[in-house]
C-alpha positions in Angstrom: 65.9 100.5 87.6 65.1 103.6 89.9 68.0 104.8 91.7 68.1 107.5 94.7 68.0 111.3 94.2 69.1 112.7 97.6 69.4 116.5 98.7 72.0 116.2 101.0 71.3 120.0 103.7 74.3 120.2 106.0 74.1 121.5 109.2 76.5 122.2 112.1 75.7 118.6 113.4 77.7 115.8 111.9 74.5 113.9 110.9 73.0 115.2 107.5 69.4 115.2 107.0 69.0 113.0 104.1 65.5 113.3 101.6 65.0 110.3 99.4 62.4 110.4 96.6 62.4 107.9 93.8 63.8 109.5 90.8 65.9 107.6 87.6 68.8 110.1 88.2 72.1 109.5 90.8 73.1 110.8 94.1 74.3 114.4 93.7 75.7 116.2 96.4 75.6 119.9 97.4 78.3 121.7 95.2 76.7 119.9 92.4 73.4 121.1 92.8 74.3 124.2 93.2 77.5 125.0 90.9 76.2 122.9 87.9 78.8 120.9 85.6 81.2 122.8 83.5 79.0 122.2 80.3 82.1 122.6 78.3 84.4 119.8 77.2 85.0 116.8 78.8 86.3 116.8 82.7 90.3 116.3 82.7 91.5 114.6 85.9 94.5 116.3 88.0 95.8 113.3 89.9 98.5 113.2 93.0 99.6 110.1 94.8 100.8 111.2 98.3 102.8 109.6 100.8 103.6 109.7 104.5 106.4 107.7 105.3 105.9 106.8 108.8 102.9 104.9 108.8 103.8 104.4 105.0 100.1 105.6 104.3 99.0 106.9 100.7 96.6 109.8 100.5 95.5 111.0 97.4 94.3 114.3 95.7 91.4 114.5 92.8 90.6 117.2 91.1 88.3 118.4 88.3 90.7 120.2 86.2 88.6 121.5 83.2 85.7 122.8 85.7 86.3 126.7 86.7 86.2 126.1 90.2 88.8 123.0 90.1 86.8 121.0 92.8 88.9 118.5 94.9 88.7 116.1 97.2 91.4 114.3 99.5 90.9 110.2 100.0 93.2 108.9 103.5 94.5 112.1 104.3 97.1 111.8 107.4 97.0 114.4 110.4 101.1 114.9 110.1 101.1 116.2 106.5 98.1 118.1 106.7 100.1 121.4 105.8 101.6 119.9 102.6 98.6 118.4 101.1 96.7 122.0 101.7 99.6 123.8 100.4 99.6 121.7 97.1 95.8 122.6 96.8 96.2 126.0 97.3 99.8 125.7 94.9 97.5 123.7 92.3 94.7 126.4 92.6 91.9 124.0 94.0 88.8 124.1 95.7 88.9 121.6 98.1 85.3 120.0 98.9 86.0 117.3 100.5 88.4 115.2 102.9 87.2 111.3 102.3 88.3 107.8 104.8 87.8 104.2 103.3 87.6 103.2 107.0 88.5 103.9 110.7 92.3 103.6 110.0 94.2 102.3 113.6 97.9 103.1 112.4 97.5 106.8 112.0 95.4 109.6 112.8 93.2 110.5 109.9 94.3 114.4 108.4 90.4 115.0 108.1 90.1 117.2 111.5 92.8 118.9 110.9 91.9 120.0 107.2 88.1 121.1 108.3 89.6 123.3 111.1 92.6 125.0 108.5 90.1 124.8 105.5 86.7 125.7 106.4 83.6 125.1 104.2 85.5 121.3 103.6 83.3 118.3 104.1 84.3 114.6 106.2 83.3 111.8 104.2 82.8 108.1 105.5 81.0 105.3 105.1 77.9 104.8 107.4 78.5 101.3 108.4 82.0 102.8 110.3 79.6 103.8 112.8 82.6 106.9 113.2 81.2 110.5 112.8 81.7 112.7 109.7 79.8 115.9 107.9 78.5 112.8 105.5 78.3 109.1 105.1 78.1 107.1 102.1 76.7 103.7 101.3 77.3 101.1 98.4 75.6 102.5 95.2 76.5 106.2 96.4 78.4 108.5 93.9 80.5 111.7 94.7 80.5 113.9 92.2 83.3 116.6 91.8 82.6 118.4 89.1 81.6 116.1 86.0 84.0 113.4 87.5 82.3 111.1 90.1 83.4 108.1 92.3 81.2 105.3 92.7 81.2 103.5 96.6 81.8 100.4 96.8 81.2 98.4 100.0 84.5 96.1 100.9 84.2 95.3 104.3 86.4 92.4 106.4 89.5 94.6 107.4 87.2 96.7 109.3 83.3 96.9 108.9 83.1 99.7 107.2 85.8 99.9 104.6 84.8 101.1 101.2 86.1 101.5 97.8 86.1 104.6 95.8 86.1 103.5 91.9 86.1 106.6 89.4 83.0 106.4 87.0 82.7 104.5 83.8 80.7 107.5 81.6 82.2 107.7 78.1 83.3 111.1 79.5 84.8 109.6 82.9 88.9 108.5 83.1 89.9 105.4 81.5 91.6 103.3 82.6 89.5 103.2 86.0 90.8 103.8 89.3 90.1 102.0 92.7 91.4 103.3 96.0 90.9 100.2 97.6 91.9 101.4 101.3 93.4 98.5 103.0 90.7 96.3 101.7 93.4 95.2 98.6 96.7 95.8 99.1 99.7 95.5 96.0 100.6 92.1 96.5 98.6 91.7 99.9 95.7 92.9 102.0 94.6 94.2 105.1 94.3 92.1 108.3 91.1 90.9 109.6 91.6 90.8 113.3 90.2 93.3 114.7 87.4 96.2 114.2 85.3 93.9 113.5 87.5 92.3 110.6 86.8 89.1 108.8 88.7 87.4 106.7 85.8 85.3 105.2 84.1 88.7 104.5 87.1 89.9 103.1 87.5 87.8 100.8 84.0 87.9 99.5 84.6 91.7 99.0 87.5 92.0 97.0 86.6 89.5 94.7 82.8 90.3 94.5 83.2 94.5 94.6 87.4 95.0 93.0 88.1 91.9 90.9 84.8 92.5 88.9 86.1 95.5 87.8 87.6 95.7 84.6 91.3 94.2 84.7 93.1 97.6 83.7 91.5 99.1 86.5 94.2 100.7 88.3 94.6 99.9 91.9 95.5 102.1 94.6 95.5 101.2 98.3 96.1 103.4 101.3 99.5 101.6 102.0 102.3 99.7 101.0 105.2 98.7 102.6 107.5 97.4 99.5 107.9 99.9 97.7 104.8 99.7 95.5 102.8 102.6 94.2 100.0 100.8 92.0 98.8 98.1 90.6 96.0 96.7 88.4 93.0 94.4 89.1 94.5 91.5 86.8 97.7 91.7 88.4 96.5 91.3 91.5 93.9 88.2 90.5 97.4 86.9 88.5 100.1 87.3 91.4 97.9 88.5 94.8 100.0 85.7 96.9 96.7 85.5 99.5 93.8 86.5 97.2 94.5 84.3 94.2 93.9 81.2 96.4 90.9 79.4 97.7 88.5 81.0 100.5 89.5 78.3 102.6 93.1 78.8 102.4 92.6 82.5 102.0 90.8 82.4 105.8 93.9 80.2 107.2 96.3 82.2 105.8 94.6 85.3 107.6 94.1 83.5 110.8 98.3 82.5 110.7 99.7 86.0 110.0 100.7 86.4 113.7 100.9 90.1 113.6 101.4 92.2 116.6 98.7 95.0 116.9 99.4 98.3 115.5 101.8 101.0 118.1 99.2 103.5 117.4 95.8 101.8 118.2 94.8 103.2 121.4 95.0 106.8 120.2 94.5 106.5 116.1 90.8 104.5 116.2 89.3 106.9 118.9 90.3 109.7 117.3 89.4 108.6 114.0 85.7 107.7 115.3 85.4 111.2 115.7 86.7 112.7 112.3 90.2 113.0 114.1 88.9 115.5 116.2 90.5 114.3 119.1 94.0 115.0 118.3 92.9 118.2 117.0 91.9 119.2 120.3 94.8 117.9 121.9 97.2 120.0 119.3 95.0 123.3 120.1 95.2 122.3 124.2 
């Protein structure tokens, strides 16, 4: 089956003109197209798991490793530890490309603002169906390539609707076991709350098991919080011991509709800002 070749030309604007011609070959972005793959031995993943503790929010840092130019990207950065993550890039002797959300997060501001105004040249990321405004948005079926590694998209929605997954490539050359950051889609031991942003907990439900537990059961799972002391799971665990997702939709959806939680104390100012690549509170930092 055909899928899309897209030449993705940025602009200033945060809309990308996108050019779709059928072609058997995968989405490729920019860098891509114009660096080429390292043509040497197979890509060797540098991998950091990142945390900041007040909102308890993981962020994580990909890189190419065997590539010359080290291409990274950032999933879930956080606005307050902005400076550490760029220092480790720099430290790690990165390129950064890109700085990715799986959704409109409403207990922190997203770091992605921040990054593009101390790192020029670095690209926002988020899906299309968040309706927020990035340099790109992805849709289910898209792939971000970093070098000869890629993540594939994966469309989760039901906490908000327009969480996605990112699931590193299954190529012969690609890292095994897999990895899914699952956003707050699929939690360790949990999930995220449908209600409000659109959540759904039918929806929600659907995803995970339709778009994560399909995966491969060593997939390694890693979500955008945790508030146990967790770091990472795997698919199978979390189809084993998942105390909500391991039961019936039915008593999945009352379960959800129970939780009783109060909303998050950042709300009002985290999803406006976010809906604008965190560009708010960048403004108000410079003001």
């Amino acid at each position: 089956m055909l899928r899309k070749f897209i030449f993705l030309h940025f602009s200033t604007a945060f809309s990308p003109k996108v050019h779709t011609i059928s072609s058997p070959l995968i989405r490729i972005n920019k860098f891509q197209s114009q660096m080429g793959s390292s043509s040497g031995s197979s890509p060797k993943l540098l991998f950091r798991q990142l945390f900041e503790k007040e909102s308890s929010t993981y962020s994580y840092l990909l890189a190419d490793a065997s590539h010359p130019d080290k291409p990274a990207l950032l999933v879930d950065p956080v606005d307050k530890t902005v400076d550490r993550d760029l220092s480790l890039v720099k430290e790690l002797g990165l390129k950064l490309l890109y700085a990715i959300n799986t959704h409109v997060h409403a207990d922190h501001v997203t770091g992605t603002g921040l990054i593009k105004s101390k790192a020029p040249g670095v690209k926002s990321i988020i899906s299309k169906a968040s309706n927020a405004k990035a340099d790109l948005f992805v849709e289910p079926g898209d792939k971000i390539c970093l070098g000869d590694l890629f993540l594939e998209v994966r469309a989760t929605p039901g906490h908000t609707l327009g969480c996605v997954t990112y699931v590193t490539g299954d190529g012969h050359n690609q890292p095994q076991p897999r990895m899914a950051f699952t956003g707050d889609a699929l939690l360790i031991r949990g999930c995220g709350r449908t209600d409000f942003q659109g959540g759904s907990s039918e929806q929600l439900y659907k995803s995970v098991h339709s778009q994560i537990f399909t995966l491969p059961k060593d997939t390694l799972v890693y979500p955008a919080h945790d508030y146990k002391g967790f770091s990472v799971s795997t698919v199978g665990e979390e189809m084993l011991y998942n105390p909500r997702l391991t039961k019936d939709e039915e008593t999945f959806k009352n379960i959800m509709a129970n939780l009783n939680l109060s909303y998050p104390k950042m709300i009002n100012v985290a999803v406006p800002a976010n809906m604008v690549c965190g560009l708010q509170d960048v403004e108000s930092k410079a003001g």
